[in-house]
Structures are given as C-alpha cells and as structure tokens.
C-alpha positions as CSV (number, residue, x, y, z in Angstrom):
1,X,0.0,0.0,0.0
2,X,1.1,4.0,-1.5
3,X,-1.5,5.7,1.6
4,X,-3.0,5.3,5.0
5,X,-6.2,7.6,4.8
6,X,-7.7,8.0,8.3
7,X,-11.0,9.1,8.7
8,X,-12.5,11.3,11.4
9,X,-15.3,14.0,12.2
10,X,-12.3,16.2,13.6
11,X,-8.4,15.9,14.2
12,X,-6.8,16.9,17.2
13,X,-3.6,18.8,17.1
14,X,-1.7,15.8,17.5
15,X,-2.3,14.5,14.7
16,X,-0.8,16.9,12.1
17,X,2.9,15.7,13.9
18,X,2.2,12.1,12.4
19,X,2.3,12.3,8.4
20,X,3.9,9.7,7.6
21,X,4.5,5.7,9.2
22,X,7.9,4.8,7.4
23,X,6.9,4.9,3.8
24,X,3.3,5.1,4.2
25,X,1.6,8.7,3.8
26,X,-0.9,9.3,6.2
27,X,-4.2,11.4,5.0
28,X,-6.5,13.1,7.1
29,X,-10.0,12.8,6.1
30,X,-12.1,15.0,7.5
31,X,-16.0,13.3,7.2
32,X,-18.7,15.8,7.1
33,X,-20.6,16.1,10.1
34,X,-23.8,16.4,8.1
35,X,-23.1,11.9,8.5
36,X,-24.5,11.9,11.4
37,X,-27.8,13.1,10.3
38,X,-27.7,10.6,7.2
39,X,-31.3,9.3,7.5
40,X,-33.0,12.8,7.9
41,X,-31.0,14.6,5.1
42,X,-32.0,14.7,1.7
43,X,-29.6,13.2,-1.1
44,X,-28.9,15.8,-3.3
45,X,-25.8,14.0,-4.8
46,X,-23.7,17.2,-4.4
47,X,-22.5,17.1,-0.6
48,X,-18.5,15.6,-0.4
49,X,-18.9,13.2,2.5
50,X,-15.1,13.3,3.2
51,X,-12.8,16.4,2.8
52,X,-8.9,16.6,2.9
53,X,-8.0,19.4,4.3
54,X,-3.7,20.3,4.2
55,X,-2.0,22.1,6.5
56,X,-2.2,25.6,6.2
57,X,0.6,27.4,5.1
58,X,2.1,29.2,8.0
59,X,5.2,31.5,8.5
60,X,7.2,32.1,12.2
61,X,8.6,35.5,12.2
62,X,11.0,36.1,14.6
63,X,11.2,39.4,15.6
64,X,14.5,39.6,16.9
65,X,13.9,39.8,20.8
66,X,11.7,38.4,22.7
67,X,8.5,38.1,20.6
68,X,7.6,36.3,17.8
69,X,4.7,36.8,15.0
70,X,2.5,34.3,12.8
71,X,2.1,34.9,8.9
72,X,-0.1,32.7,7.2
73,X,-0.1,32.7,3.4
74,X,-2.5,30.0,2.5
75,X,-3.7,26.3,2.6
76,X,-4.6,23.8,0.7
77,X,-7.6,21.5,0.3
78,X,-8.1,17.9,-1.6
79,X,-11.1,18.2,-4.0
80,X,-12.1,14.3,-4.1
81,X,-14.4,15.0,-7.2
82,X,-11.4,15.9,-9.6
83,X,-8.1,14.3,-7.1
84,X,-6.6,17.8,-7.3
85,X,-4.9,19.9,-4.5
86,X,-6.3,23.5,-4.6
87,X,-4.1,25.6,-3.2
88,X,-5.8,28.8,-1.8
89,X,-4.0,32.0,-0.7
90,X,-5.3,34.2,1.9
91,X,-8.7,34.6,0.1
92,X,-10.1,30.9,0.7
93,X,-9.2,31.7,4.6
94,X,-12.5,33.1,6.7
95,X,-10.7,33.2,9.9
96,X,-7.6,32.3,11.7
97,X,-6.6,32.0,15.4
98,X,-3.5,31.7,17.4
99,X,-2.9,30.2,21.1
100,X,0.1,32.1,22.0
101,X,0.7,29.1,25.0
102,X,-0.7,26.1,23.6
103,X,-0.6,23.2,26.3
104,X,-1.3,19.9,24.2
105,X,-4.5,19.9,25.8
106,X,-6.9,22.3,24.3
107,X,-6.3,25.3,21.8
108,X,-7.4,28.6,23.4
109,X,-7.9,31.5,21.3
110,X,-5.5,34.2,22.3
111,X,-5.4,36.0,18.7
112,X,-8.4,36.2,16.2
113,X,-7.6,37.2,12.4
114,X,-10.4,37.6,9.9
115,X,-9.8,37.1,6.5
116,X,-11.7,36.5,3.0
117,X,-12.3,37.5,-0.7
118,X,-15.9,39.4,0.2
119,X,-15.8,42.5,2.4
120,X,-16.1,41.2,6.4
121,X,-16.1,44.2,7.5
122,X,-19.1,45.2,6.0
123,X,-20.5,41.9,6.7
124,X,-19.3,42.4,10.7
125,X,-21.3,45.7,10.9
126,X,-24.4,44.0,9.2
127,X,-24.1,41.6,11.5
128,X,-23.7,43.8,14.7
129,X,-26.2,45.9,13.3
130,X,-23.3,48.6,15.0
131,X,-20.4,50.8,14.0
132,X,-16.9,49.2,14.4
133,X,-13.5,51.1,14.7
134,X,-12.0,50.5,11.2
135,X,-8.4,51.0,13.3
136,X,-9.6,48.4,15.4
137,X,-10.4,46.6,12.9
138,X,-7.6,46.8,10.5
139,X,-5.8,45.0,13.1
140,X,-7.9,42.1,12.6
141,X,-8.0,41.6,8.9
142,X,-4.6,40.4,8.6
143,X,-2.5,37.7,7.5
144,X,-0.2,38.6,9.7
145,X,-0.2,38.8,13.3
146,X,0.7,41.1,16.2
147,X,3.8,40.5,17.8
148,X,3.3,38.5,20.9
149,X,5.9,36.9,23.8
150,X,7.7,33.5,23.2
151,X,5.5,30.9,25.4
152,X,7.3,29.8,27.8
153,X,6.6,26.2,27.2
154,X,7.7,26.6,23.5
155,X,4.7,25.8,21.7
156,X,2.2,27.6,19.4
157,X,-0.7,26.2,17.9
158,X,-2.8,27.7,14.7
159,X,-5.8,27.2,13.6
160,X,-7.2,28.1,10.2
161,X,-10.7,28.2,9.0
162,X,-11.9,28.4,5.3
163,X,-15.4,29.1,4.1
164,X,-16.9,26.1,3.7
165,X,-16.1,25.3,7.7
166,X,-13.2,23.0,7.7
167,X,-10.4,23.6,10.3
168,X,-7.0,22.7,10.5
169,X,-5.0,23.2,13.4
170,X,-1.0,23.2,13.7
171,X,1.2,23.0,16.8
172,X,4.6,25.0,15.9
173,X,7.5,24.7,18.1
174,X,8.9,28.1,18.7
C-alpha cells in the first residue's frame, strides 16, 4: 500500500505531527458532520462526504527579541471529485486564530484574524447591526499577526478556517 487515509469527524492537534509511518503517507479525512444526520437529510448527490483538508501554510517571524509573530499565506484542500490539491492564498481563509501558549490539551484563542475574498467588514457591521472602529479593525484583517511573547513552554498552535467550515490546526515549536 502507497497511503493510509484515516477518517475522522475532527483531528486533534496531534495529529498533524504524524504524516507519515515509514513509507506510508498518512491522509487526514475529515467526514462531514452532516453523516451523522444521514437518515433525515435529503440526497442531493452534491454534498462531499469526506474532505482533505492540508496544513495551512504558515510562516514564524521572529522578531528579533523576545517576541515572535505568525504569517499565514494559505492552505490547501483535496477536491475528491477531480483528485486535485487546490491551493488557496489568503482569500479561501475566513478566519484564523492563534494560542500564544498552547498546552497539548486544548487550543485557546488568544489571537483572532479575519480574513476572506468578500468584504467582512461590512459583513461584521451587518451583522452587529453597530459601527466598528476600522483602526480596530484593520488589526484584525490580517495575514499577519501582532507581535506576541515567546511561550514559555515553546509551543504555538494555529488554527485556520476556510469558508466552507473545515479547520486545520498546527502546533509549531517556537
């Protein structure tokens, strides 16, 4: 056998550290959750009942002192209806989150960045139904992050979100 695909309804963290057994590749397959509603959901035909979803694309930049920064570029999803790999920049990302501190145990959400092709600001004060600092908010639309202190415990952990819902989360060692 070429692949191991393993097949979840979600992935903890410590998963993305295992892509490979020897030889053997190790995919991720992320089943829809909409599987555990089977009998009451219409077949339409059009739903993907498994999703690949890659690692996202992620840049440490070190500032130099004591703190560090996160850029994310991108990631990459497995469209099983043609076998291709799209790769997405920034655009196919709705949000992103950082924990600054991550303890192996759960991913708290220290830094929220809000991305995406439409306009989410706009969307955000729709939402709200209220006006929103744009300064305030231009610190949120952004690929990259604000400068934060090196964990003491040496580990990050980042999670990216795209559009259709599917999350990835990486655990950096910083």
């Amino acid at each position: 056998f070429d692949v191991l695909i393993a097949c979840a309804f979600n992935f903890d963290a410590h998963s993305s550290e295992l892509g490979s057994l020897g030889s053997l590749t190790i995919l991720k397959a992320r089943m829809n959750p909409d599987m555990h509603m089977s009998a009451e959901l219409k077949n339409t035909g059009r739903g993907n009942m498994f999703v690949v979803f890659g690692e996202p694309d992620v840049e440490i930049l070190d500032t130099g002192g004591t703190e560090i920064s996160v850029k994310v570029n991108g990631v990459d999803v497995f469209d099983p209806n043609t076998g291709d790999i799209r790769s997405s920049d920034t655009k196919g990302i709705a949000a992103w989150f950082i924990d600054t501190d991550y303890n192996e145990e759960s991913f708290f959400v220290r830094h929220a960045y809000f991305l995406g092709a439409n306009d989410p600001y706009k969307s955000l004060k729709t939402a709200l139904q209220a006006e929103i600092d744009e300064d305030a908010w231009a610190t949120l639309y952004s690929d990259t992050s604000r400068p934060f202190e090196r964990p003491a415990e040496g580990r990050i952990a980042v999670k990216v979100i795209n559009h259709f819902g599917d999350e990835v989360m990486k655990v950096f060692g910083v």
